[in-house]
C-alpha positions as CSV (number, residue, x, y, z in Angstrom):
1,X,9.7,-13.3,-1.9
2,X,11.7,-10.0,-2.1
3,X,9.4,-8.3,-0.8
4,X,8.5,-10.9,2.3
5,X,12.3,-10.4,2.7
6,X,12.3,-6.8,3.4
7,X,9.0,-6.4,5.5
8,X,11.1,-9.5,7.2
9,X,14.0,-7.1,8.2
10,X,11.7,-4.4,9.6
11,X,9.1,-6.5,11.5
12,X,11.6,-9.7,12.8
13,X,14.5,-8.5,12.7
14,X,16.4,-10.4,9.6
15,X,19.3,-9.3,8.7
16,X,19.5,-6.0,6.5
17,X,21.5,-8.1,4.0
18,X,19.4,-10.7,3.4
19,X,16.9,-9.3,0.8
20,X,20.0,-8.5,-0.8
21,X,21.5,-11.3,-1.0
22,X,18.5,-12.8,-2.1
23,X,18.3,-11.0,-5.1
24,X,21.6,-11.9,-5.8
25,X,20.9,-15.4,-5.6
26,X,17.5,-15.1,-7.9
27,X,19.4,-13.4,-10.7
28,X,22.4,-16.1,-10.4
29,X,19.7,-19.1,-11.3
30,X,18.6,-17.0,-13.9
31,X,14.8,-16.0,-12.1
32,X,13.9,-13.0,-11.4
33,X,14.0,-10.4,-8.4
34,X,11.0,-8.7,-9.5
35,X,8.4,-8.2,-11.2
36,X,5.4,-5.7,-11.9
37,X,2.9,-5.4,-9.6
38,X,0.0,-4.0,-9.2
39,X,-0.9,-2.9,-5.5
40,X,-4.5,-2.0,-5.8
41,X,-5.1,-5.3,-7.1
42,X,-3.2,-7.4,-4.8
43,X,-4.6,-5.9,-1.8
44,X,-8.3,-6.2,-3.4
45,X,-7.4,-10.2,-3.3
46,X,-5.5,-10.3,0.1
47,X,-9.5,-8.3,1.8
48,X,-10.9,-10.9,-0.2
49,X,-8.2,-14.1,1.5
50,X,-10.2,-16.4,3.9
51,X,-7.1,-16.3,6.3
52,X,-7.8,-12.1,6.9
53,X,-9.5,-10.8,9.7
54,X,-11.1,-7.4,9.9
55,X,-7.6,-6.3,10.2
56,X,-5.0,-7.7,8.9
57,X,-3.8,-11.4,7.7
58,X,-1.1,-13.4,8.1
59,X,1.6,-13.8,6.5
60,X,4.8,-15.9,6.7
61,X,7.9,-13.7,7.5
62,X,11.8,-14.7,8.5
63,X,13.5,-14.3,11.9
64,X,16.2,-15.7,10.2
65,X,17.1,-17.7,6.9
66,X,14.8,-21.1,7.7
67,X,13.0,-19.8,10.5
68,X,9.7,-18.5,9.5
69,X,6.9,-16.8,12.0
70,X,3.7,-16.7,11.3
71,X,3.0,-12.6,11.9
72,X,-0.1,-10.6,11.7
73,X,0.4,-7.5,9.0
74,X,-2.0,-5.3,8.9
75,X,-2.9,-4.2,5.4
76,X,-2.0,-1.1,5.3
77,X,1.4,-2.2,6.1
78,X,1.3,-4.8,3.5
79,X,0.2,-1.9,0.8
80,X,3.1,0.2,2.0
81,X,5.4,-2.5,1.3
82,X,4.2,-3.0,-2.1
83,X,4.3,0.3,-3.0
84,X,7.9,1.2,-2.0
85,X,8.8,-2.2,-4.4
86,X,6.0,-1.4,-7.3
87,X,8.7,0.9,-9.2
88,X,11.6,-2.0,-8.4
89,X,10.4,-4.2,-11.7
């Protein structure tokens, strides 16, 4: 979610705060902002997703808090997000 956040501020234009604030929120209920990932794996499964094309896949992203887009990542984009968050655990 964290990380949907973030790719959120740099493809639709959500707020920089928000991911922020988001994490705030998770640790205030107790759940967590993060957790270990690993990338290689991940993006094995997302090739693998029936939604993918050759490409890329979509994936659900925020124009604003409550309005999601539907918005075509391509995977190297998605693997460069999950790397700059894979240390963030």
């Amino acid at each position: 979610m964290v990380i949907a956040a973030a790719i959120s501020v740099e493809k639709c234009g959500l707020p920089n705060d928000v991911p922020t604030k988001l994490k705030h929120l998770l640790r205030r209920y107790g759940l967590p902002e993060s957790h270990a990932i690993d990338t290689n794996k991940i993006m094995s499964l997302l090739r693998a997703d029936k939604k993918r094309t050759k490409a890329h896949i979509d994936y659900i992203l925020l124009e604003q808090i409550g309005k999601g887009v539907i918005h075509p990542l391509a995977f190297p984009e998605i693997e460069s997000a999950l790397k700059r968050h894979e240390g963030n655990s």
